[in-house]
Each structure stands twice: as structure tokens, then as C-alpha cells.
CHARMM internal coordinates of N, CA and C (Angstrom, degrees):
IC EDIT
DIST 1 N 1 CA 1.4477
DIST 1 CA 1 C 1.5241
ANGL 1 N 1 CA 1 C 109.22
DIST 1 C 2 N 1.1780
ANGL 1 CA 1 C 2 N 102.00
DIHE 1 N 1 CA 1 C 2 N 132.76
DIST 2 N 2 CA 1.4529
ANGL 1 C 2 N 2 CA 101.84
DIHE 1 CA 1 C 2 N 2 CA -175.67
DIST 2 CA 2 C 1.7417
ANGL 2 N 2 CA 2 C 107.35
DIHE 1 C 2 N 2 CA 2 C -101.04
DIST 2 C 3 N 1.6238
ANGL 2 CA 2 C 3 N 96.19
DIHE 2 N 2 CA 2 C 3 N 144.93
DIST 3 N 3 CA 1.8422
ANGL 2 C 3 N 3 CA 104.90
DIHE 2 CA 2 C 3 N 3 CA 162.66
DIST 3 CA 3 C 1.2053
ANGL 3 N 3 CA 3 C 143.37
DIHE 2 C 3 N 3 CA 3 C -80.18
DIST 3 C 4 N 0.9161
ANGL 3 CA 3 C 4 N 114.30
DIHE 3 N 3 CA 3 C 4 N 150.37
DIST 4 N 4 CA 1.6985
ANGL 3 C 4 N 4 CA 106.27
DIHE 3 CA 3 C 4 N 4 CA -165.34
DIST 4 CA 4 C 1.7460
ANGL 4 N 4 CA 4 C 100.43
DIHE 3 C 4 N 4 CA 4 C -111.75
DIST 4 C 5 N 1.5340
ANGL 4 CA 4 C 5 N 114.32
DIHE 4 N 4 CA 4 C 5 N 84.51
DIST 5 N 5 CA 1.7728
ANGL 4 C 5 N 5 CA 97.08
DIHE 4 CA 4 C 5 N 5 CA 163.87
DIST 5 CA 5 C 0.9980
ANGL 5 N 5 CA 5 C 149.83
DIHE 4 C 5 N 5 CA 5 C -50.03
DIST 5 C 6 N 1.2167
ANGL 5 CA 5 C 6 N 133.55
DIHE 5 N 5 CA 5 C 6 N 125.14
DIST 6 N 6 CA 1.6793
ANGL 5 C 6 N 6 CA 122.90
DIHE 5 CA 5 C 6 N 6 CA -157.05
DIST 6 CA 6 C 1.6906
ANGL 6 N 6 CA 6 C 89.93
DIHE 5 C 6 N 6 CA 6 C -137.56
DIST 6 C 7 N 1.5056
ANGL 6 CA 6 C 7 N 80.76
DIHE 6 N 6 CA 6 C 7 N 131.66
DIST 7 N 7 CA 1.5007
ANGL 6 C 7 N 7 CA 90.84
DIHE 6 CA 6 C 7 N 7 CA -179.17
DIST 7 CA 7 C 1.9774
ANGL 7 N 7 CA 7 C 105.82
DIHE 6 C 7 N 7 CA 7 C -115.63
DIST 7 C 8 N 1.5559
ANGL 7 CA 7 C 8 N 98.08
DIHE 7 N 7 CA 7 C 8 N 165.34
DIST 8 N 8 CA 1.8116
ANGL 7 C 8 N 8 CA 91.49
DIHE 7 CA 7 C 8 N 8 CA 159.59
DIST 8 CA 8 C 1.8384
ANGL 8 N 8 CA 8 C 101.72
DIHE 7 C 8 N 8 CA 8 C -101.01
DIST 8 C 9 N 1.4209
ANGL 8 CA 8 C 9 N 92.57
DIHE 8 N 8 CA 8 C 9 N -169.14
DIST 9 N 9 CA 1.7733
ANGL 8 C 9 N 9 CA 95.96
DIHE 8 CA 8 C 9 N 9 CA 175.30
DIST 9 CA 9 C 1.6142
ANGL 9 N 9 CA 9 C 94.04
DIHE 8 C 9 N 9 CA 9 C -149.89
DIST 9 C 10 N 1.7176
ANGL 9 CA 9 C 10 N 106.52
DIHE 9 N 9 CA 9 C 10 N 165.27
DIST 10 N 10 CA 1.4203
ANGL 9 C 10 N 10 CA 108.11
DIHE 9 CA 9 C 10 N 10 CA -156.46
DIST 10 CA 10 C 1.3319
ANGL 10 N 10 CA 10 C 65.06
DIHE 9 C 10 N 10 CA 10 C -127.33
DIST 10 C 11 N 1.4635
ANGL 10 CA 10 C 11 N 126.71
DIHE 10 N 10 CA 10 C 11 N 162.09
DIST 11 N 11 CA 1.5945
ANGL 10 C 11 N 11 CA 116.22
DIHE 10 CA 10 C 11 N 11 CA 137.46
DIST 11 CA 11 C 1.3573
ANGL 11 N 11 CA 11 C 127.54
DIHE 10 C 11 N 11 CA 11 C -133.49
DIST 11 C 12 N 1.3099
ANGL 11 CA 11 C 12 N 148.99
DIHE 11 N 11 CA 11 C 12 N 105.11
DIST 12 N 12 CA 1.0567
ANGL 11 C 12 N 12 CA 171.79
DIHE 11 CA 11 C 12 N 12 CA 141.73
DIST 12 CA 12 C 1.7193
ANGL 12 N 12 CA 12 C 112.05
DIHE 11 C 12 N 12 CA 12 C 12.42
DIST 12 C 13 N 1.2243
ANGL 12 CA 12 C 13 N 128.04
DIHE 12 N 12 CA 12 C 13 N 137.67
DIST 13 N 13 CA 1.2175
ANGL 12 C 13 N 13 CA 121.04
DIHE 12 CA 12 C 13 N 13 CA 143.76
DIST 13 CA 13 C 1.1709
ANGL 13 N 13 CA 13 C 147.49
DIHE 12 C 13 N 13 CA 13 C -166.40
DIST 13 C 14 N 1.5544
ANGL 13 CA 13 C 14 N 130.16
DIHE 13 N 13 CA 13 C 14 N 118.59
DIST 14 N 14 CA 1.4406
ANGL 13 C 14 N 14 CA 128.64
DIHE 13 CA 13 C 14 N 14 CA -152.11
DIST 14 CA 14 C 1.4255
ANGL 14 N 14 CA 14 C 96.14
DIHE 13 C 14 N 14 CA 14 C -89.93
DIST 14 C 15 N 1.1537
ANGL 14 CA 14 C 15 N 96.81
DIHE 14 N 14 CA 14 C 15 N 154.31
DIST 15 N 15 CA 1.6893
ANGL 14 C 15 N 15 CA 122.78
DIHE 14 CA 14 C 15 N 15 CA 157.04
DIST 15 CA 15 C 1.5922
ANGL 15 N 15 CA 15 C 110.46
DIHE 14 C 15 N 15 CA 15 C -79.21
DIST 15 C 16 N 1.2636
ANGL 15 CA 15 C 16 N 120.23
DIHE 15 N 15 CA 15 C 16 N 171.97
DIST 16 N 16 CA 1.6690
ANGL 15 C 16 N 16 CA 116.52
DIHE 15 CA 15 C 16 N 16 CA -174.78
DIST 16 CA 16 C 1.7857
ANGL 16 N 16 CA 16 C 103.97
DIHE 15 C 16 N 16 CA 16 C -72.07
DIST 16 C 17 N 1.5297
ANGL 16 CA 16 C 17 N 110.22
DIHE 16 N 16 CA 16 C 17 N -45.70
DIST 17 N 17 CA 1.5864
ANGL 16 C 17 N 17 CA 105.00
DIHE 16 CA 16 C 17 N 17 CA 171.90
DIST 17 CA 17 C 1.0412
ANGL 17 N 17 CA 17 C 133.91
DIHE 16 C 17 N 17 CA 17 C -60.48
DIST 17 C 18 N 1.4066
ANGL 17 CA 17 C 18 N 123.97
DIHE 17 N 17 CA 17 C 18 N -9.67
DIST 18 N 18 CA 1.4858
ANGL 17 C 18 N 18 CA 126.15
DIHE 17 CA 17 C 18 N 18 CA 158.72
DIST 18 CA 18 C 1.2562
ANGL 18 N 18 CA 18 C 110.16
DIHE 17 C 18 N 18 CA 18 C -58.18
DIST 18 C 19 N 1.9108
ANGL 18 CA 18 C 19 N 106.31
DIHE 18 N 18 CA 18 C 19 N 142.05
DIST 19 N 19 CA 1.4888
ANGL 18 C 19 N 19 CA 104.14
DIHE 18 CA 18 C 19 N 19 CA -175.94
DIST 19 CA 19 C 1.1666
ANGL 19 N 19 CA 19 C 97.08
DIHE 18 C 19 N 19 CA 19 C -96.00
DIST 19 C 20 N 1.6579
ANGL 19 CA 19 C 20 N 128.44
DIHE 19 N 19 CA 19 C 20 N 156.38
DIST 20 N 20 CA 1.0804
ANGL 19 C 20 N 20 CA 144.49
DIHE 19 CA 19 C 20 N 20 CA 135.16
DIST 20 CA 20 C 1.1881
ANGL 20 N 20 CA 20 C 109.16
DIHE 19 C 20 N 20 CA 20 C -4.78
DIST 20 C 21 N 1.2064
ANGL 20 CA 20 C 21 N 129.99
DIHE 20 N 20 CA 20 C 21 N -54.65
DIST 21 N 21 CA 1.5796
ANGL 20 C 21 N 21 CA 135.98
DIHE 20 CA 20 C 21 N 21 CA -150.02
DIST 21 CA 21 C 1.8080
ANGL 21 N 21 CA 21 C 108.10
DIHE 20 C 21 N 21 CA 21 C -81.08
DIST 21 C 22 N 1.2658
ANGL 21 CA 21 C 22 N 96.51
DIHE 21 N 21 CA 21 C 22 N -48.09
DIST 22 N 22 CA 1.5298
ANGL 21 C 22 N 22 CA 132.13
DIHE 21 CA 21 C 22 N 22 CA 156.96
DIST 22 CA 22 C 1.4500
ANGL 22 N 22 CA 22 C 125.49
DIHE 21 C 22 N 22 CA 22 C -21.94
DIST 22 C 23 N 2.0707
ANGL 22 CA 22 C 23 N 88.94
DIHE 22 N 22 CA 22 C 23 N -76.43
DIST 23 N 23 CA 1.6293
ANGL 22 C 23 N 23 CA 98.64
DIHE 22 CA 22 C 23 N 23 CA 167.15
DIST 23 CA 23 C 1.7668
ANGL 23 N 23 CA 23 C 134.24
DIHE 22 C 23 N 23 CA 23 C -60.69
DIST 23 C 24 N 1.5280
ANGL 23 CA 23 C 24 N 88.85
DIHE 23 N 23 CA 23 C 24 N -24.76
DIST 24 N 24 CA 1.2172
ANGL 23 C 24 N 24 CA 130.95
DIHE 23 CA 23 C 24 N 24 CA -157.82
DIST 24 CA 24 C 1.9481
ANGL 24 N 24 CA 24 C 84.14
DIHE 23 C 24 N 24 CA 24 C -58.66
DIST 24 C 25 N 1.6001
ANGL 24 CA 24 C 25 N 104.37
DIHE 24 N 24 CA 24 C 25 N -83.06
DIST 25 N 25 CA 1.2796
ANGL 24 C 25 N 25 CA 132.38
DIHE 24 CA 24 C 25 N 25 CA 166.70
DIST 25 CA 25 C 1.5905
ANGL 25 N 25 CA 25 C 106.30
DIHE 24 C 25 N 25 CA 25 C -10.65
DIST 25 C 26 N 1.9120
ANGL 25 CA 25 C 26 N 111.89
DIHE 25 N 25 CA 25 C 26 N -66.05
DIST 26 N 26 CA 1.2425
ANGL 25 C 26 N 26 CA 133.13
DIHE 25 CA 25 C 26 N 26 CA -161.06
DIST 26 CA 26 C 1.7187
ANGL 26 N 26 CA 26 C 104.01
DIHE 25 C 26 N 26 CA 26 C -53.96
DIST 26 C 27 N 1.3764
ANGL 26 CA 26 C 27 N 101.74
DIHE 26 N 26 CA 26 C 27 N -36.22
DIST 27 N 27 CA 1.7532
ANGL 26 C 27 N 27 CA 103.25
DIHE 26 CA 26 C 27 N 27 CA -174.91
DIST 27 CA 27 C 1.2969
ANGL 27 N 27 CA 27 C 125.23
DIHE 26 C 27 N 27 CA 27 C -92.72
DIST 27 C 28 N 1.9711
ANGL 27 CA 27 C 28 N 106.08
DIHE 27 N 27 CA 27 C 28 N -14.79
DIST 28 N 28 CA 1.4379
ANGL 27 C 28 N 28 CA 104.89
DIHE 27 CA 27 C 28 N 28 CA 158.66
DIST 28 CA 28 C 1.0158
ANGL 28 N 28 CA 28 C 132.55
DIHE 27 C 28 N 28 CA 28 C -85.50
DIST 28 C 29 N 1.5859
ANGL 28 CA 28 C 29 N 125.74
DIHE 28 N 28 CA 28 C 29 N -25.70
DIST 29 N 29 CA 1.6046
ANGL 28 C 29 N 29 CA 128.22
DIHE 28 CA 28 C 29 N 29 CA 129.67
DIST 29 CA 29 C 1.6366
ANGL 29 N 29 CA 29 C 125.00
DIHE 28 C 29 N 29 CA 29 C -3.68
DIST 29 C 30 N 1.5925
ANGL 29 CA 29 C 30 N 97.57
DIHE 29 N 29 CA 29 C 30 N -62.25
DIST 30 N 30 CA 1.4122
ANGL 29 C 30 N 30 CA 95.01
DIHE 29 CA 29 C 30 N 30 CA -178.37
DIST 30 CA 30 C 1.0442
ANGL 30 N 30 CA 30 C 132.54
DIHE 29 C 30 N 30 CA 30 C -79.19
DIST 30 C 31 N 1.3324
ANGL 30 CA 30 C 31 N 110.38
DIHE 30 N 30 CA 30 C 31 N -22.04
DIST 31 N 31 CA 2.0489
ANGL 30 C 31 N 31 CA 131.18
DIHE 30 CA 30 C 31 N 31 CA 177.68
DIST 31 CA 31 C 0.9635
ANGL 31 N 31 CA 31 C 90.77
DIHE 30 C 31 N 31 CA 31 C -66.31
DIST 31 C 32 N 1.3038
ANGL 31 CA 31 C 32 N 127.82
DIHE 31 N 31 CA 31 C 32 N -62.81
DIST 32 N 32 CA 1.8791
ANGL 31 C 32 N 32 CA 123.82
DIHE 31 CA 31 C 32 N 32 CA -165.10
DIST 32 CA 32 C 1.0758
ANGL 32 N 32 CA 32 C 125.23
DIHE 31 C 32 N 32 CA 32 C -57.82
DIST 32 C 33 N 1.5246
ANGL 32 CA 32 C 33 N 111.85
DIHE 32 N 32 CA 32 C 33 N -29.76
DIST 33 N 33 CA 1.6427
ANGL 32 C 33 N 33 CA 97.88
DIHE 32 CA 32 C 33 N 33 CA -153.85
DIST 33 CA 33 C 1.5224
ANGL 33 N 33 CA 33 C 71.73
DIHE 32 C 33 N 33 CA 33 C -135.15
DIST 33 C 34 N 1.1798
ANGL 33 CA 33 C 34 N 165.65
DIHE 33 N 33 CA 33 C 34 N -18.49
DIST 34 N 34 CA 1.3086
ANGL 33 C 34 N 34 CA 146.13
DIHE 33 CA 33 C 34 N 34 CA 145.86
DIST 34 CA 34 C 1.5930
ANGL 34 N 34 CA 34 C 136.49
DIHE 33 C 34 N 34 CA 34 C -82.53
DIST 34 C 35 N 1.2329
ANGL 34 CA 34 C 35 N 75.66
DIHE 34 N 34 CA 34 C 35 N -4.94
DIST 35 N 35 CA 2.2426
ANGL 34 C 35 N 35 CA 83.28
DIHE 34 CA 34 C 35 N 35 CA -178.16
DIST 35 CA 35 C 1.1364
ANGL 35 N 35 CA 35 C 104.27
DIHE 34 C 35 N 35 CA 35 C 68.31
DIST 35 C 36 N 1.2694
ANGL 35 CA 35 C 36 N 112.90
DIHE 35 N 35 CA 35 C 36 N 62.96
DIST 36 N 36 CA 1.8251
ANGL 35 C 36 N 36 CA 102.58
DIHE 35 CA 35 C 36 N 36 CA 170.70
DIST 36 CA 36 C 1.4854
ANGL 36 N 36 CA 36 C 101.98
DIHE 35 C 36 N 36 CA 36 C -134.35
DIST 36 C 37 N 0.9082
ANGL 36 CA 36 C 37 N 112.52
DIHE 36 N 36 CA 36 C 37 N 161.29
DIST 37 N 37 CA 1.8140
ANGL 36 C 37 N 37 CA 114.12
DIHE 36 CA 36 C 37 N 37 CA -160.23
DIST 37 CA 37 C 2.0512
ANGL 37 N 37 CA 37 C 95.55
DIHE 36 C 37 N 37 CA 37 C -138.30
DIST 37 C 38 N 0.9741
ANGL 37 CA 37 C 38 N 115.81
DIHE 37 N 37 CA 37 C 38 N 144.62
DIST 38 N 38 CA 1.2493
ANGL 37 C 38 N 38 CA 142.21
DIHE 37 CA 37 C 38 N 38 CA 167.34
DIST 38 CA 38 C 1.2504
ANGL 38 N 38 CA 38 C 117.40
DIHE 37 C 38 N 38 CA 38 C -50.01
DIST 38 C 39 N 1.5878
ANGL 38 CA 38 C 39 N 118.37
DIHE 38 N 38 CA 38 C 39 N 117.64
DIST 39 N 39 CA 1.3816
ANGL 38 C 39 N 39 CA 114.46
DIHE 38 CA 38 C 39 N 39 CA -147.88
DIST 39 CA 39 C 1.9641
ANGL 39 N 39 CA 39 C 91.01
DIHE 38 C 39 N 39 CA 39 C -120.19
DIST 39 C 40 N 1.4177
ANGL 39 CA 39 C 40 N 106.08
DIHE 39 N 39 CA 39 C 40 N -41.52
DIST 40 N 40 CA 1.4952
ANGL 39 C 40 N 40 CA 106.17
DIHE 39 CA 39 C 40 N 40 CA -156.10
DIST 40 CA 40 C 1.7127
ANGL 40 N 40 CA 40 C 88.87
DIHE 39 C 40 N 40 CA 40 C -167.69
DIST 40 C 41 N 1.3690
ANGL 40 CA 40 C 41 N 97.00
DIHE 40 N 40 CA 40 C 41 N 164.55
DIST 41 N 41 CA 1.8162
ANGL 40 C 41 N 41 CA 119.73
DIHE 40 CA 40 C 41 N 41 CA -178.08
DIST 41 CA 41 C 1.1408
ANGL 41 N 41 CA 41 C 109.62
DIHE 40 C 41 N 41 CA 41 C -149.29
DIST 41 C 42 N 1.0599
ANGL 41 CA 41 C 42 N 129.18
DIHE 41 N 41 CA 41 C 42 N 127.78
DIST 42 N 42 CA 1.4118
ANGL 41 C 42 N 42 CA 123.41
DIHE 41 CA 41 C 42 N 42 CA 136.89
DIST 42 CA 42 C 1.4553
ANGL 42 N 42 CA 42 C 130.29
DIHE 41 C 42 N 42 CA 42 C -141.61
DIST 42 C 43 N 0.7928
ANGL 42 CA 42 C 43 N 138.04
DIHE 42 N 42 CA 42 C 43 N 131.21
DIST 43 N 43 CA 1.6214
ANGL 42 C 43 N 43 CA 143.21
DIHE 42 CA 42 C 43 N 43 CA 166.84
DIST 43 CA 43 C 1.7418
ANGL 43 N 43 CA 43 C 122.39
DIHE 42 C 43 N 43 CA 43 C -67.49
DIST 43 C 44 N 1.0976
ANGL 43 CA 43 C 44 N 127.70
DIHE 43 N 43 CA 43 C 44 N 88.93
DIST 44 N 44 CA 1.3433
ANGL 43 C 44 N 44 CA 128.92
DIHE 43 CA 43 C 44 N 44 CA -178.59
DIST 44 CA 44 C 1.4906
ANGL 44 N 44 CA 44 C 118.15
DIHE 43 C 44 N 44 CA 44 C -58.72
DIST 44 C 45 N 1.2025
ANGL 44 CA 44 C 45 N 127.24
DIHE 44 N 44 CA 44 C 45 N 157.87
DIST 45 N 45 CA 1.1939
ANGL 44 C 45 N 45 CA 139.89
DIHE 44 CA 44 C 45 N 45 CA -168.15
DIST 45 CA 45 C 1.5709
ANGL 45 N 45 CA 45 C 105.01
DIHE 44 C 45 N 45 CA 45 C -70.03
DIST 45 C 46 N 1.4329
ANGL 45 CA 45 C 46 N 135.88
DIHE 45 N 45 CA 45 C 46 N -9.78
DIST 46 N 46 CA 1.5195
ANGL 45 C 46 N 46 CA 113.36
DIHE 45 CA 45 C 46 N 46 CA 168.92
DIST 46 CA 46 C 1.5476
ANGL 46 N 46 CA 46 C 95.94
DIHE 45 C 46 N 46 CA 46 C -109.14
DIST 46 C 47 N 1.6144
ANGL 46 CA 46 C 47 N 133.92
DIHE 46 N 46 CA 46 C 47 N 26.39
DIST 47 N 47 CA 0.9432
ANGL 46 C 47 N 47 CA 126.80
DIHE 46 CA 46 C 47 N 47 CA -159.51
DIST 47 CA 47 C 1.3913
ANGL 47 N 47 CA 47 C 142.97
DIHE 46 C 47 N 47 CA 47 C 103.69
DIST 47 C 48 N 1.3460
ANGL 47 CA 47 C 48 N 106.23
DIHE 47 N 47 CA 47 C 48 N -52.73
DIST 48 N 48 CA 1.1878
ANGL 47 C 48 N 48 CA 120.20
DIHE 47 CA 47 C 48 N 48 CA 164.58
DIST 48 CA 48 C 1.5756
ANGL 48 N 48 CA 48 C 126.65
DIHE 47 C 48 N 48 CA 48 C -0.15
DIST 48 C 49 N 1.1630
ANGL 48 CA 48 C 49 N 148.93
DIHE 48 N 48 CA 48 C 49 N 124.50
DIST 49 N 49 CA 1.5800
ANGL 48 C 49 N 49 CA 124.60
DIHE 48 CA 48 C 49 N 49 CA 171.81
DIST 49 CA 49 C 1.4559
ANGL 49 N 49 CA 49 C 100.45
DIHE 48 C 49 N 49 CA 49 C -132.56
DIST 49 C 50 N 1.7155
ANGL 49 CA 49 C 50 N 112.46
DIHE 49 N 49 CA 49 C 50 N 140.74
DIST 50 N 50 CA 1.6671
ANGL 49 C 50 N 50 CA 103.98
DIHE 49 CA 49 C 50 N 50 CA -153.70
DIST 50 CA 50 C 1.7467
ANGL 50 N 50 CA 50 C 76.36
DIHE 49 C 50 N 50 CA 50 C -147.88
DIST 50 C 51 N 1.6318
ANGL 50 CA 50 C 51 N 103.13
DIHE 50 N 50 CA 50 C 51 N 126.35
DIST 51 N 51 CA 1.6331
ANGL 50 C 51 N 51 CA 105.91
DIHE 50 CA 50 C 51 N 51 CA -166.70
DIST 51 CA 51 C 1.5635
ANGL 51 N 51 CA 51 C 88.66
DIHE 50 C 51 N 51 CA 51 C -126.23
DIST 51 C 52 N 1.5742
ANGL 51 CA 51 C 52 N 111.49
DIHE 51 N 51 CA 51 C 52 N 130.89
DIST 52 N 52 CA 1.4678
ANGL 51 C 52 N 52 CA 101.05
DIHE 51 CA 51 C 52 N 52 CA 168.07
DIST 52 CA 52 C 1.9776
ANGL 52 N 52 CA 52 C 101.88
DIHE 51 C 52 N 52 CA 52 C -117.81
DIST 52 C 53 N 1.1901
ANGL 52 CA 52 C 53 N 95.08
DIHE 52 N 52 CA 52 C 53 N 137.35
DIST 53 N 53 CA 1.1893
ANGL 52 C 53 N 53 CA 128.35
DIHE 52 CA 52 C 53 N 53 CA -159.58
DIST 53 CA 53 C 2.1774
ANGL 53 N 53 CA 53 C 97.87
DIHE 52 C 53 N 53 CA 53 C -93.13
DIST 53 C 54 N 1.2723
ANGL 53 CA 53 C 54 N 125.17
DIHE 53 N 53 CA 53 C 54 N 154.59
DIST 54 N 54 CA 1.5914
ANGL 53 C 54 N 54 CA 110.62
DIHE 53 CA 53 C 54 N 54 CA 178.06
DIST 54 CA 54 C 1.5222
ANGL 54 N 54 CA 54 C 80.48
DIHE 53 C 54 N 54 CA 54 C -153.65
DIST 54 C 55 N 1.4872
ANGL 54 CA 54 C 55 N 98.29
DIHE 54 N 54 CA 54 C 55 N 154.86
DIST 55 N 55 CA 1.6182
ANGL 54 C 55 N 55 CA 130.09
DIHE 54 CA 54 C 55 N 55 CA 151.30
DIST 55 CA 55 C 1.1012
ANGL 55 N 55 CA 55 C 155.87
DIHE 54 C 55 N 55 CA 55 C -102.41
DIST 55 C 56 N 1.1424
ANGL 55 CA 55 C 56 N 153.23
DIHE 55 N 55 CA 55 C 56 N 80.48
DIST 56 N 56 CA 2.0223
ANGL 55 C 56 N 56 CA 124.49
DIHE 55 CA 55 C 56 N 56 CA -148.83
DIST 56 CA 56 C 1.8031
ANGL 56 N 56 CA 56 C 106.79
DIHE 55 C 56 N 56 CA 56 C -59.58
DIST 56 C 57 N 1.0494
ANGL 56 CA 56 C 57 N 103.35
DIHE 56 N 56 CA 56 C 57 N 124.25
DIST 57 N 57 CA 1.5179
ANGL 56 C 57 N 57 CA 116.08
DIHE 56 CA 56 C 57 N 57 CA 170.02
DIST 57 CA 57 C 1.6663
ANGL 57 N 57 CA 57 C 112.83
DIHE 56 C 57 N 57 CA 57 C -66.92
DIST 57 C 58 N 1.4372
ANGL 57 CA 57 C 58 N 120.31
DIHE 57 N 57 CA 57 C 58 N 100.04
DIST 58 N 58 CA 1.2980
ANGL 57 C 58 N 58 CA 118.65
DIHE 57 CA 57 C 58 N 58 CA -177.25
DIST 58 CA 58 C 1.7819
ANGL 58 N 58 CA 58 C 123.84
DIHE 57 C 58 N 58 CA 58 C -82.56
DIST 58 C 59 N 0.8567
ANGL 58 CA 58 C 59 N 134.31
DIHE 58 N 58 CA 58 C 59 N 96.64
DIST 59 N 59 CA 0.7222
ANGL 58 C 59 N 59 CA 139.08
DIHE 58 CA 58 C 59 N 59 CA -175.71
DIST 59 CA 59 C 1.6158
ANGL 59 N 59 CA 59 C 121.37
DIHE 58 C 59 N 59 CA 59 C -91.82
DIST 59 C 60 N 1.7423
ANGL 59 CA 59 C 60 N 105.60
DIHE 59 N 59 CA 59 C 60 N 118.06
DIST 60 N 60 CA 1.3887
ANGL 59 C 60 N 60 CA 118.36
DIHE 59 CA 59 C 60 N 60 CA 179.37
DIST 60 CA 60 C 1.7903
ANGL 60 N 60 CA 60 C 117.33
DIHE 59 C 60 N 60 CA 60 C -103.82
DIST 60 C 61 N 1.4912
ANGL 60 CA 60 C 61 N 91.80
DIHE 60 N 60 CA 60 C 61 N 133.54
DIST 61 N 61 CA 1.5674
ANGL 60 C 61 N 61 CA 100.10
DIHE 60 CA 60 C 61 N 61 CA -164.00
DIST 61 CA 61 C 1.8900
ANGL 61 N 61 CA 61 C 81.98
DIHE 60 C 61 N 61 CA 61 C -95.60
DIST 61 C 62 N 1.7906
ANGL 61 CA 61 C 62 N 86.76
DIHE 61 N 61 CA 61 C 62 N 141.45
DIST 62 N 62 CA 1.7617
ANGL 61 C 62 N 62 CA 79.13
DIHE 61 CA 61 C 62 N 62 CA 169.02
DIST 62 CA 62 C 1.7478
ANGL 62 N 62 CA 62 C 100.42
DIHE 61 C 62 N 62 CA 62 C -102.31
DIST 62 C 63 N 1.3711
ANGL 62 CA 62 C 63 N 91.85
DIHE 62 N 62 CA 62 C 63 N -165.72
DIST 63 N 63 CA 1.2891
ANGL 62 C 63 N 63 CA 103.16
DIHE 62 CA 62 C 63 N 63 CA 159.64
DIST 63 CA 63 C 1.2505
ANGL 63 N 63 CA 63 C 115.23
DIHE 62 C 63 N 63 CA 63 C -177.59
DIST 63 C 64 N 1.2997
ANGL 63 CA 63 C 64 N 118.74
DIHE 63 N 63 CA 63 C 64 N 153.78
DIST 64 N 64 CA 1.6697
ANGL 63 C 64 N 64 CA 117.14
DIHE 63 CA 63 C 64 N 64 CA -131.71
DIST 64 CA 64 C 1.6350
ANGL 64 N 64 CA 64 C 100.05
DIHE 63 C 64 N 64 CA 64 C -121.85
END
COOR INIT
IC SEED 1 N 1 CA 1 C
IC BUILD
């Protein structure tokens, strides 16, 4: 039987004056100390930079 991973997503977002270096910082913050891993990037045409961030959803079966 196969699993189905299901993740959540965080998503990120700079303004054009945020530095690179900055955002950069903002997403290793979150890998580290939240377990979230780098999902997608993009930089929009007035600047914009909008990072979505994902998780694996762990799921614990009880049993009673």
C-alpha cells in the first residue's frame, strides 16, 4: 500500500527593499528551527520576492 505525503506550506514575502541577503537569512531561520524546506521562488516584475516554504505533515496513529 502506498502513502500519500501531505505536506503544509508557509509562504514568504519580500518587498523590493529587502536584501537578498536578508531574505536569504529569513528562510534559513525557518529550515532550522522549523523544518521547513524550500518549495518554490520567484521574484516578480516590480521586485517583489514571494518564497513558499513546505513541510511533511507527520502523522501519529494512536492506539488505545
Amino acid at each position: 500500500m502506498r502513502v500519500m505525503t501531505e505536506y503544509e506550506y508557509r509562504v514568504l514575502t519580500f518587498d523590493r527593499h529587502t536584501t537578498k541577503t536578508a531574505a536569504r537569512q529569513a528562510v534559513r531561520e525557518h529550515a532550522e528551527y522549523g523544518r521547513w524546506e524550500l518549495s518554490r521562488s520567484v521574484i516578480y516584475e516590480g521586485g517583489v520576492r514571494r518564497i513558499w516554504l513546505r513541510r511533511r505533515i507527520m502523522r501519529v496513529e494512536r492506539t488505545a
